[in-house]
C-alpha positions in Angstrom: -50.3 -22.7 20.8 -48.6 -24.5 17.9 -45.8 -22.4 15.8 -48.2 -21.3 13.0 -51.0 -20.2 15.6 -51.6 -16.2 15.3 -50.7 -15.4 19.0 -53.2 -13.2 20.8 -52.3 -10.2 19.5 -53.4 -11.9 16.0 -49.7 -11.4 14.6 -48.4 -15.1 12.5 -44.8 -15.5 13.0 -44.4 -17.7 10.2 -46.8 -16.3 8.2 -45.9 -14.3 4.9 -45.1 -10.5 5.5 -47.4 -7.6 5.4 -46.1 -4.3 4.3 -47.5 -3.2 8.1 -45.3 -6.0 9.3 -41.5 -4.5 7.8 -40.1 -1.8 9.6 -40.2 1.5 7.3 -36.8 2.7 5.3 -34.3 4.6 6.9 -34.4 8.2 5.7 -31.9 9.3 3.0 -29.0 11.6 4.8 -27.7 14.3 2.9 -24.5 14.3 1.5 -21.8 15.7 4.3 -21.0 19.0 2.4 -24.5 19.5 2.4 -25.5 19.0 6.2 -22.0 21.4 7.0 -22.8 24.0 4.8 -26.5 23.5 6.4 -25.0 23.7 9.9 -22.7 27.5 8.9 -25.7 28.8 7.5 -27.7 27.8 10.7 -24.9 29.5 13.0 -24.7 32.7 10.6 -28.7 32.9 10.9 -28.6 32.8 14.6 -25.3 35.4 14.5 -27.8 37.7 12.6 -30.8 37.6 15.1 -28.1 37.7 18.1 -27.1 41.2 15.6 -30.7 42.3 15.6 -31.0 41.5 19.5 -28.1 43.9 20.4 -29.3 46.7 17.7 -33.0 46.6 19.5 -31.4 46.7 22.9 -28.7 49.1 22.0 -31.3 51.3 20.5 -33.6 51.3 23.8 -30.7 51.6 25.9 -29.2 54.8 24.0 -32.8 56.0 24.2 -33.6 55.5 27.7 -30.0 57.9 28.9 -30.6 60.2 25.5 -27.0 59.3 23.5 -28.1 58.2 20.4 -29.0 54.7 19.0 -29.0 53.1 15.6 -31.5 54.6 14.2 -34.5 53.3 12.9 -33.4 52.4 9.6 -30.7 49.8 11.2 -33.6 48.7 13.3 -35.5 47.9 10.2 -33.0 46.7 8.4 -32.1 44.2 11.0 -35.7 43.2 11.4 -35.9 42.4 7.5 -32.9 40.7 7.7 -33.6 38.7 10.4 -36.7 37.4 8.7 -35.2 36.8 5.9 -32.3 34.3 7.1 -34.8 32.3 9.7 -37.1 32.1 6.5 -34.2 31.0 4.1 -32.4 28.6 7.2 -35.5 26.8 7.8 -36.3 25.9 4.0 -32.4 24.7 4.4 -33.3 22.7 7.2 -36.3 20.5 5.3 -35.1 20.4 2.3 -32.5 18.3 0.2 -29.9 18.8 -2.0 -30.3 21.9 -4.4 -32.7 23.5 -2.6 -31.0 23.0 0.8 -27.6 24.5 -0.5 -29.1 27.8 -2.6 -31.5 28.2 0.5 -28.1 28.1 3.0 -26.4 30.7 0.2 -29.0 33.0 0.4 -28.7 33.3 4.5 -24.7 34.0 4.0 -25.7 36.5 1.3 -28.5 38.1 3.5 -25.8 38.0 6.4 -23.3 39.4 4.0 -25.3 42.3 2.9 -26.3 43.2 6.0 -22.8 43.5 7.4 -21.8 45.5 4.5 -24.2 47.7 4.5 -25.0 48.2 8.7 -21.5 47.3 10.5 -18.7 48.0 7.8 -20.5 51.4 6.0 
């Protein structure tokens, strides 16, 4: 097989390029005070459903030996907020830029107002 042969996989090595043939770009990284304030946001999410864990198994623990639990208003609460920051955290997560950063603020101000308004009443 001479040097300007296709080989027999059909692929020229000296032939002109394809835009099959070049490797794709690299994806863009975010900016680094974007991917950290990605990553708290992602760790204050999973603080919040570790909070909604305890409330649900506080509550059915209280329950089960009749002292009292949280309530179901805390349960809900919890629930809604819970849903609310893994919503918000994943939109963080594929996103870029603008939309990254307000989607990470509105998990710390979900966090926030749950804490306010559950833990420190």
């Amino acid at each position: 097989m001479s040097a300007h042969e296709p080989d027999s996989y059909g692929y020229d090595s000296y032939g002109p390029a394809t835009p099959g043939d070049l490797p794709a770009p690299a994806p863009r990284r975010s900016p680094l005070v974007v991917r950290a304030i990605r990553a708290l946001s992602g760790a204050v999410a999973a603080g919040v459903v570790m909070l909604l864990l305890v409330v649900i198994v506080s509550g059915y623990i209280g329950g089960g030996k009749g002292v009292p639990g949280p309530g179901t208003v805390s349960v809900t609460a919890h629930v809604a907020a819970a849903v609310v920051v893994i919503a918000a955290q994943r939109i963080a997560d594929r996103r870029e830029g603008v939309v990254a950063v307000t989607s990470s603020v509105a998990v710390f101000a979900a966090a926030a107002l749950l804490l306010f308004t559950q833990w420190w009443d």
